[in-house]
SESENU-152537 format. One line per 10 residues: number of its first residue (from 1); for each residue x, y, z of C-alpha. Coordinates in steps of 0.001 Angstrom, whole numbers, plus 500000, padded with zeros to 6 digits. Each point is the difference from the previous one (the first is absolute). Example, Ala and Ser with C-alpha at 12.3 -4.5 7.8 and 13.67 -1.06 7.14 Angstrom:
<rs>
1	512300,495500,507800 | 501370,503440,499340 .
</rs>
This chain:
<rs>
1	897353,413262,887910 | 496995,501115,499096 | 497454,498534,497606 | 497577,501695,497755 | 497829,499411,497185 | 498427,502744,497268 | 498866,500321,497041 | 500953,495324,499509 | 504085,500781,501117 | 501386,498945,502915 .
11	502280,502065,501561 | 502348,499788,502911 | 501253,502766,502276 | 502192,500474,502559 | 499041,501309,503516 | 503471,501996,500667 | 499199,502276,497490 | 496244,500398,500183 | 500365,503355,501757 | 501692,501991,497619 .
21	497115,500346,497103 | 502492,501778,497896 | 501453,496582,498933 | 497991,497416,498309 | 502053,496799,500540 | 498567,496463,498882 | 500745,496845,499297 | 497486,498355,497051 | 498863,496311,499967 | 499106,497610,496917 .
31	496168,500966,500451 | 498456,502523,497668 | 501505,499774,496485 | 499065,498662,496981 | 503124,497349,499343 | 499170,496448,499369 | 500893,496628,501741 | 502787,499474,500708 | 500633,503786,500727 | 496281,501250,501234 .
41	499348,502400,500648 | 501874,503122,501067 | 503706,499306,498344 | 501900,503275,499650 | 502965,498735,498257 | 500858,500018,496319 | 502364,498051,500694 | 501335,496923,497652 | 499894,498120,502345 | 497148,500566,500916 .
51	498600,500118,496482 | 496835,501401,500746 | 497411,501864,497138 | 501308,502852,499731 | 496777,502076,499777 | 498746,497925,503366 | 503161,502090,501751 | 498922,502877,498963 | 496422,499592,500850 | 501288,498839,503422 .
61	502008,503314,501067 | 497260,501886,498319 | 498207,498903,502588 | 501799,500155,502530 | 501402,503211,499013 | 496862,501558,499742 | 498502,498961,503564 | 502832,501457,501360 | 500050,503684,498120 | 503603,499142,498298 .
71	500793,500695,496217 | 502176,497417,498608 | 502509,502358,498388 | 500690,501066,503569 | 500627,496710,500718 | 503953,498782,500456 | 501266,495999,500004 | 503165,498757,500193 | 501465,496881,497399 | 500479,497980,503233 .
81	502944,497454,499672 | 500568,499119,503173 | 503020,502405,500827 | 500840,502742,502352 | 499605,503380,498055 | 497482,502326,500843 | 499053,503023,497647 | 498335,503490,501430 | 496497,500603,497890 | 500729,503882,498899 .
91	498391,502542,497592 | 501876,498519,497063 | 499622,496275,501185 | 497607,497982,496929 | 497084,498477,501415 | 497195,498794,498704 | 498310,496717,499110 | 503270,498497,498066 | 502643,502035,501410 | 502420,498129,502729 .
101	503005,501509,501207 | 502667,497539,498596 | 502316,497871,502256 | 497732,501295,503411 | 498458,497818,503120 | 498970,503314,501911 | 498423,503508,499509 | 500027,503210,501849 | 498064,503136,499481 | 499031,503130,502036 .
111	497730,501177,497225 | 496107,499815,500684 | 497699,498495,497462 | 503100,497312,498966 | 499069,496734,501021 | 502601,497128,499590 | 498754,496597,499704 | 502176,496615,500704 | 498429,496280,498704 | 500774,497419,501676 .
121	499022,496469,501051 | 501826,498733,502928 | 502443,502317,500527 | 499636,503001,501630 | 498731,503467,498677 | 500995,502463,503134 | 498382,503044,500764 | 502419,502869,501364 | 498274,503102,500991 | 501278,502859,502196 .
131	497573,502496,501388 | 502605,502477,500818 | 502128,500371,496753 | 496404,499262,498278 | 502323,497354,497649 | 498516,496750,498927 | 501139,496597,498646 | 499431,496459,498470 | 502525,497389,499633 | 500047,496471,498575 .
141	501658,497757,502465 | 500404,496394,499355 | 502922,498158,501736 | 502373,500766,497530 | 499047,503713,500112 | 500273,500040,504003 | 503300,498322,499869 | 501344,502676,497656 | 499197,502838,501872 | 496787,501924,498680 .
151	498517,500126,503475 | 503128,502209,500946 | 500031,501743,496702 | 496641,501120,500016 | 500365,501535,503731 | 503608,501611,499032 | 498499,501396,497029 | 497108,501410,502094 | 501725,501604,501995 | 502054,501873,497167 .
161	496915,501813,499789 | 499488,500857,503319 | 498203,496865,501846 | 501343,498409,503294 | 500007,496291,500406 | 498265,500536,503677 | 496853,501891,497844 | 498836,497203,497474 | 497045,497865,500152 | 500435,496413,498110 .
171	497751,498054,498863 | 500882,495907,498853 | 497389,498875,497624 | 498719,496307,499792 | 503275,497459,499409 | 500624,496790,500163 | 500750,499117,503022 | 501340,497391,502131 | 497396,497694,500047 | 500806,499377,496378 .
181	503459,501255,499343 | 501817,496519,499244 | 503378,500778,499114 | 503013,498176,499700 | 503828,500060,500940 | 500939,502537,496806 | 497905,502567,501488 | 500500,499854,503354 | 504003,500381,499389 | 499335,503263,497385 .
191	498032,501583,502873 | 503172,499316,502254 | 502406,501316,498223 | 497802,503177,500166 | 499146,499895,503499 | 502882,497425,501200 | 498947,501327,504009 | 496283,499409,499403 | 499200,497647,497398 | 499213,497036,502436 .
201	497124,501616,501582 | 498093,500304,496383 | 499986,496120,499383 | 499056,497075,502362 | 501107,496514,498488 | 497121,497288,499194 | 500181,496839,500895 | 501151,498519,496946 | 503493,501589,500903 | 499535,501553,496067 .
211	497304,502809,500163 | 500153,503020,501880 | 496950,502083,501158 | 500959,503810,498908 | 498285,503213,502067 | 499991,502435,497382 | 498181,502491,502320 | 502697,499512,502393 | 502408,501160,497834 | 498678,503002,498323 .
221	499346,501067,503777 | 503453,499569,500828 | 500765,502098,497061 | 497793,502557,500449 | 501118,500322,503716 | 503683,499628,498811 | 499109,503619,497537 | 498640,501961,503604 | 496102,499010,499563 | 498459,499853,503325 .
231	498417,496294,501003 | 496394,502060,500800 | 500191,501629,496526 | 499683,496843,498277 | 497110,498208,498551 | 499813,496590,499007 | 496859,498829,497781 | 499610,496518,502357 | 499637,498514,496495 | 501572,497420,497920 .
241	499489,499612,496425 | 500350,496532,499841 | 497438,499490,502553 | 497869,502357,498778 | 498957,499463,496010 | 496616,500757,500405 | 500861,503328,500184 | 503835,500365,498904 | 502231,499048,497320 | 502856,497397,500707 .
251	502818,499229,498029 | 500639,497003,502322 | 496778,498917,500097 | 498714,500013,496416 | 502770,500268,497967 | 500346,495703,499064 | 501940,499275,497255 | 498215,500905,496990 | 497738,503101,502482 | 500204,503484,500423 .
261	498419,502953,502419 | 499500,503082,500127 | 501110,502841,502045 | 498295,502429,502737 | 501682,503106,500892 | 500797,502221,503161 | 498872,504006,498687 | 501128,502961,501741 | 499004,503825,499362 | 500028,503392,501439 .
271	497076,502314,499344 | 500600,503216,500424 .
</rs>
């Protein structure tokens, strides 16, 4: 990925799709906003969770909005609960700042000017883009998400509109990765009885015969090679959350008992 700083924000980019200038695709960081400890600065989420100020959100896409020529009524976002559906952004779709398509993990648009934004921290926001079909998407995939099927669902619904598998770029935001993904024997046996031929080669047992070491990125790779993405038209970020506060959010890192954090995003949009 590529870093760069204007205007205070931090943004992230990814190389694979830095020669087609039609697309603006980024991934934002903590750094810019106005959101206060523990949330500073650049929290996008209105989340509950989250409980942020609800005026610091705003001033946050604002910002970001405006230093990257995007109106926020053109702007779509998804409910996110962790589940496999996937909605395609259209004419009559609602976005805007409070508008979230109900029940959704994933969008899809072909319309220029409609940018769809996914928050996350930790799990994955994943940048779809085909430069043939001229079709773009962003989906929230956690572990949950993955084993459910979104990564398939979003490339079988891209394709409804005229994409090929063989033709998308993807991008993998910052995750948490396997460096810090402690899991234990629950988990490992939901992700088998997704992936009951694979599953081993996602978790390595620790040495307290309890713990397992989970490779998220492993898995949404399989996945996305599984839907007919190509190996070389996949980005990963090289980043983990957990690893990486300074400049990320992390539910595993900063959550504690009584804590909470905020959310970057991954952004897409066509221009026209």
């Amino acid at each position: 990925m590529i870093r760069d700083e204007n205007q205070g924000i931090v943004l992230y980019s990814y190389e694979l799709f830095r020669p087609f200038p039609q697309v603006v695709n980024i991934v934002t960081t903590r750094i810019g906003g106005v959101s206060r400890d523990p949330l500073s600065s650049l929290n996008l989420s209105f989340s509950k969770m989250v409980d942020d100020e609800e005026q610091a959100v705003i001033i946050n896409r604002s910002r970001l909005y405006n230093l990257i020529n995007i109106k926020p009524e053109h702007v779509a976002q998804a409910e996110l609960v962790h589940g496999s559906n996937v909605e395609i952004v259209s004419h009559t779709t609602p976005c805007g700042t409070f508008e979230k398509l109900s029940r959704t993990d994933g969008l899809i648009t072909a319309l220029p000017n409609t940018a769809l934004l996914i928050p996350v921290a930790d799990c994955a926001a994943i940048s779809f883009f085909d430069p043939q079909a001229h079709i773009v998407a962003m989906i929230h995939a956690g572990w949950r998400g993955a084993t459910r099927g979104i990564i398939s669902e979003t490339v079988e619904k891209m394709s409804t509109l005229g994409s090929h598998p063989s033709d998308i770029l993807v991008g993998i935001s910052p995750i948490l990765k396997s460096c810090c993904y402690q899991v234990r024997q629950d988990m490992v046996d939901a992700v088998t009885r997704a992936f009951p031929t694979q599953a081993q080669a996602f978790f390595v047992l620790q040495a307290d015969d309890i713990h397992y070491q989970f490779d998220f990125l492993a898995m949404l790779r399989w996945c996305l090679e599984e839907s007919g993405i190509l190996p070389h038209h996949m980005e990963d970020s090289g980043i983990c959350t957990s690893c990486s506060t300074s400049e990320f959010y992390s539910y595993r890192a900063e959550q504690g008992p009584n804590g909470r954090t905020g959310r970057f995003a991954g952004l897409i949009v066509m221009r026209e």
